[in-house]
N, C-alpha and C positions, 0 to 999 in steps of 0.2 A: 371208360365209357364216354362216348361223345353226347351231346346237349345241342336240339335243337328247339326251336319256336316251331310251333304249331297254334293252329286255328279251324273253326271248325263256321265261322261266319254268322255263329246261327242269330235271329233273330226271327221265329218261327210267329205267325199271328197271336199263337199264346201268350206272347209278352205284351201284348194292347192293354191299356195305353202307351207306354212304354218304348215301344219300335222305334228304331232307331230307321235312320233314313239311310236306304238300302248304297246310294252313290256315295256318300258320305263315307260308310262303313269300308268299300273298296279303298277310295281315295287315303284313310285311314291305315289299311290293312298292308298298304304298300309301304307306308312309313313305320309301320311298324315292324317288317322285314328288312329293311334297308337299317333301323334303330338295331336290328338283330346281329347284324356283320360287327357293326361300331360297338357292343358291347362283349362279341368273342362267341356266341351262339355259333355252333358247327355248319347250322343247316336250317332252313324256312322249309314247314312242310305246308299249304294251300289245300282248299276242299276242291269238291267240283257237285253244287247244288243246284237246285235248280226251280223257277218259280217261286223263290222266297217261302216252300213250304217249311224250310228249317232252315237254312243257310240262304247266301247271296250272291255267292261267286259261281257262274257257269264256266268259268273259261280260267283253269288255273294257269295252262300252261301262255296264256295272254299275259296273264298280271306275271308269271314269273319274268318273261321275257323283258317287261318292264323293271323288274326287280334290276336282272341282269345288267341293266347299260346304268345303273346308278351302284353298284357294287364290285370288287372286286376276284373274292372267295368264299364268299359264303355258298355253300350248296345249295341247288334249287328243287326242291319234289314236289310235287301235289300228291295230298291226304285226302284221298285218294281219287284218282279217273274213276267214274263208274263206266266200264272197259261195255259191257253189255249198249250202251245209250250210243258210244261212240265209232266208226266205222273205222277197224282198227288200220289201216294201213293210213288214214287221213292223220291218225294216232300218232303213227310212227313219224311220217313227215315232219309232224310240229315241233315232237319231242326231240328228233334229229337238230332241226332249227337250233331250237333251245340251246344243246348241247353245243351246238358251233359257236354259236352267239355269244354263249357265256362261258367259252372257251374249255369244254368238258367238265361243265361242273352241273350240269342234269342229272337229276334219278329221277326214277318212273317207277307209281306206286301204282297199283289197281286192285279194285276189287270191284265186286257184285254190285255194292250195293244195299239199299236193305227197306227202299221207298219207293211203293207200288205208284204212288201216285205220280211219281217223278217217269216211268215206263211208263202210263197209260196214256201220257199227252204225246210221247213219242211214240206212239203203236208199237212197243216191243212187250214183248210175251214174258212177263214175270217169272211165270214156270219152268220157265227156261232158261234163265239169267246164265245158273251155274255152268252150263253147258255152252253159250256162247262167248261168257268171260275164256272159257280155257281154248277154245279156238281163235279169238281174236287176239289170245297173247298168245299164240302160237304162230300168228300170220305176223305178230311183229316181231319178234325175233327172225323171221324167215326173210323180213325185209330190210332187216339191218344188219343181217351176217351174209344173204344170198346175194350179188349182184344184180341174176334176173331170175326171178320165180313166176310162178304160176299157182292156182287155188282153186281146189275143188272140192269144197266142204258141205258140211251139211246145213249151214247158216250164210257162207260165202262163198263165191267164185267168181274170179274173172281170170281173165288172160294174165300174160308175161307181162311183167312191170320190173322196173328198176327204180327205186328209190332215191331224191337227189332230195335235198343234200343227205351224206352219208354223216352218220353221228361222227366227234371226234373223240371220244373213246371206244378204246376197242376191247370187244368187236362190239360192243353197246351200251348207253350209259346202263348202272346197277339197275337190279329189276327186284319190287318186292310187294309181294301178294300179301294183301289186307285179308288178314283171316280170322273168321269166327271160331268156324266149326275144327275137327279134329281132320275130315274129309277133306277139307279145302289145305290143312299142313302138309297133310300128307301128297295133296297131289303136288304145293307146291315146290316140298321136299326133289319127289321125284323127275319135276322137271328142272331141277339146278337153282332155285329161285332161293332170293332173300327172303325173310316175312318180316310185317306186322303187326302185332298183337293189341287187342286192346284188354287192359289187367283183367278185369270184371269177368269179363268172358273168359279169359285162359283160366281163371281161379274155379270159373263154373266148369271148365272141361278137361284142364288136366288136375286143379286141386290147389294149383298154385302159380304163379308167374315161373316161377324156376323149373317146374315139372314141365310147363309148357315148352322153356327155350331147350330143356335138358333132350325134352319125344323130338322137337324138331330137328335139334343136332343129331340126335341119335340114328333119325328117318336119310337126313339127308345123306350122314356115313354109308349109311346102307345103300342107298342108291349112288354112289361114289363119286360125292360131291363134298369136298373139303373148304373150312373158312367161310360157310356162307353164314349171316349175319339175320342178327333178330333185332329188333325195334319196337319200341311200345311208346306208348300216347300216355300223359298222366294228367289230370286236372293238378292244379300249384298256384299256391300263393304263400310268399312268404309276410308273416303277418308282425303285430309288434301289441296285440293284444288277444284276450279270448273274447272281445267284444266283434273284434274283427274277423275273429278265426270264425264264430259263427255267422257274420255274416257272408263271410266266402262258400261256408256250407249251404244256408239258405238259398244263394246264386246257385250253387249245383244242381241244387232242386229245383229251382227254377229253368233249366236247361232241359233238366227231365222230362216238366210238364209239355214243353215241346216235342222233346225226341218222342215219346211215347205213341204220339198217333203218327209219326212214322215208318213204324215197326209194325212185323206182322203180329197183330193179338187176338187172332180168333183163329184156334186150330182146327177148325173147319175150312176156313180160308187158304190158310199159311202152307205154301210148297213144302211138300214133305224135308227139300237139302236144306230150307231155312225155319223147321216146325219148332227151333229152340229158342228162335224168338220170343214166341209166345210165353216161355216160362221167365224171359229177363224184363219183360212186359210186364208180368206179374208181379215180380220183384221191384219195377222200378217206382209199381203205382203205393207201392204202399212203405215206400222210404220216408226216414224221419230222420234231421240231421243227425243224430247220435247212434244211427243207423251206417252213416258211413265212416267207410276204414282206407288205408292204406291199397285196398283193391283196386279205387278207383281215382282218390282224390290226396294230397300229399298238402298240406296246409298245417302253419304253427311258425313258430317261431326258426329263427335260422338256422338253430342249432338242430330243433329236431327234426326241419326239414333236409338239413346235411343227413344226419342217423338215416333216414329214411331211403334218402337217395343211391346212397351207399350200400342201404340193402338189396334196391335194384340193382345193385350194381353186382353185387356179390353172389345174383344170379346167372352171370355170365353172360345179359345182355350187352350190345354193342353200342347200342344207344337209346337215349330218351328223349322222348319229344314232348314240349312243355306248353300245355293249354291254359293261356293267363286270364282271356278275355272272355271267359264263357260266361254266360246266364247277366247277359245286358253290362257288362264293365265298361267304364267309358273310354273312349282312345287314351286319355292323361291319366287315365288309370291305370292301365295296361301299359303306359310304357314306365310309368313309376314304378309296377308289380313288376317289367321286367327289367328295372333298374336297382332294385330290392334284391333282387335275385341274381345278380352278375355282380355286386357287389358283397353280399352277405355269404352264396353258398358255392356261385360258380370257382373259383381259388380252390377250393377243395378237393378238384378234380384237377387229375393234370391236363392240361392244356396247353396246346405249339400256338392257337393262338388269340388266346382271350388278351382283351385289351381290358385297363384301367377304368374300371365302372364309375 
């Protein structure tokens, strides 16, 4: 199982007084991906938020490209484009870039989505996310395997275009759809696509993380697609107290208090393909730290955060991606938590090439 850094930027108004300064957190976020190669980390995965209503990064594949010319191997993703906000052939171009730049070592994560407020200052139609995310990654695969196409959708059309620069892996870098719901696996099953998971939800919809990668494996054989790949996001800190351990839980909660408004929580409102919001909505208002488990947050000591690890691991995921800084952690924090952590649990996993923590 490979081990990546992940971040989710947030610093939502609900942490006032507290906010951290939005430039700061970028400037930070880059050294902390760059800290990510030099300690053995596979792979930086970047949000893509917008107006500081939860996060701070608009522009991941900007910051990776930066990552890029100060690193040599580490992989680059953003967690995730919201594919719907972005006009997907200007999409491909970037991503293309990337991939040149940093010598094929781009992946391209997308999904919906799941903050109205983030579509309303863009005039894009919420109800409709679902339905324009699976046309927009439909127009970029078409422009990174086609030489010249054309587009006549129900969201997009123009003329014959050719795509420059063309990605340098072929025939494009990895592709992997952020998915909630069972609907969104399945479509991504069927169009050939990696996924990823976030635990919480796969436990609310298949039962369990391992049911989850077990339906998407099984979806994607069916539709006769072999070796495609699952990934999941964990909250982590490796601790060296239970004073510490709960305050890593209290930070979760505090993360929460942000996500929550969000999220669609009034099923009056909430589009019928995202109306399961509302019930994680439900769940997240009324968490108490001894309320969380292993579904969403991995925290304790080294040892039991190795056990733990290993149990994702033993669900036949490909890889994990590790959320140090959430709920206000400070930059020397976060890179201590991910020096805690390439030292104490990263050894335990084989790796071609983690370096000496």
């Amino acid at each position: 199982m490979k081990i990546g850094y992940f971040t989710l930027t947030d610093n939502p108004i609900e942490y006032a007084p507290n906010r951290k300064n939005p430039n700061q957190m970028v400037l930070d976020l880059e050294e902390q991906c760059v800290y990510a190669e030099d300690l053995g980390f596979d792979s930086v995965w970047v949000p893509e938020h917008h107006f500081s209503v939860l996060g701070v990064l608009p522009s991941p594949a900007m910051l990776l490209t930066s990552v890029a010319a100060k690193t040599k191997k580490i992989k680059l993703a953003p967690a995730t484009v919201v594919l719907p906000l972005n006009h997907p052939i200007r999409l491909a171009e970037e991503y293309a870039l990337l991939d040149l730049l940093s010598n094929g070592r781009a992946i391209f994560s997308a999904g919906r989505g799941y903050d109205k407020r983030e579509y309303d200052v863009y005039g894009i139609d919420f109800n409709k996310s679902r339905d324009l995310f699976f046309e927009g990654l439909d127009i970029m695969k078409k422009a990174w395997t086609e030489e010249f196409f054309s587009y006549n959708g129900e969201f997009y059309t123009f003329p014959e275009v050719s795509l420059t620069p063309r990605p340098v892996q072929d025939p494009h870098p990895p592709i992997y759809v952020a998915a909630f719901s069972e609907p969104t696996i399945e479509k991504a099953a069927a169009m050939g696509e990696h996924v990823i998971f976030a635990p919480f939800a796969a436990s609310m919809v298949f039962g369990s993380l391992g049911n989850a990668v077990d339906n998407f494996n099984r979806l994607s054989h069916k539709a006769g697609f072999k070796n495609k790949k699952a990934a999941c996001s964990y909250f982590i800190n490796v601790t060296e107290s239970p004073e510490e351990t709960e305050r890593t839980k209290e930070r979760m909660l505090r993360y929460f208090s942000g996500l929550v408004p969000a999220f669609p929580g009034d099923p009056k409102k909430a589009p019928p393909h995202i109306s399961y919001f509302v019930e994680i909505v439900e769940r997240l208002k009324n968490l108490k730290t001894n309320d969380l488990s292993e579904q969403s947050i991995i925290v304790g000591d080294a040892e039991y955060v190795t056990e733990a690890l290993k149990r994702v691991e033993a669900t036949g995921l490909d890889e994990v991606i590790l959320y140090f800084d959430f709920g206000g952690l400070s930059h020397r924090e976060t890179l201590s938590a991910m020096e805690r952590f390439a030292k104490y649990v990263m050894p335990h996993f084989k790796r071609e090439n983690a370096l000496n923590a």
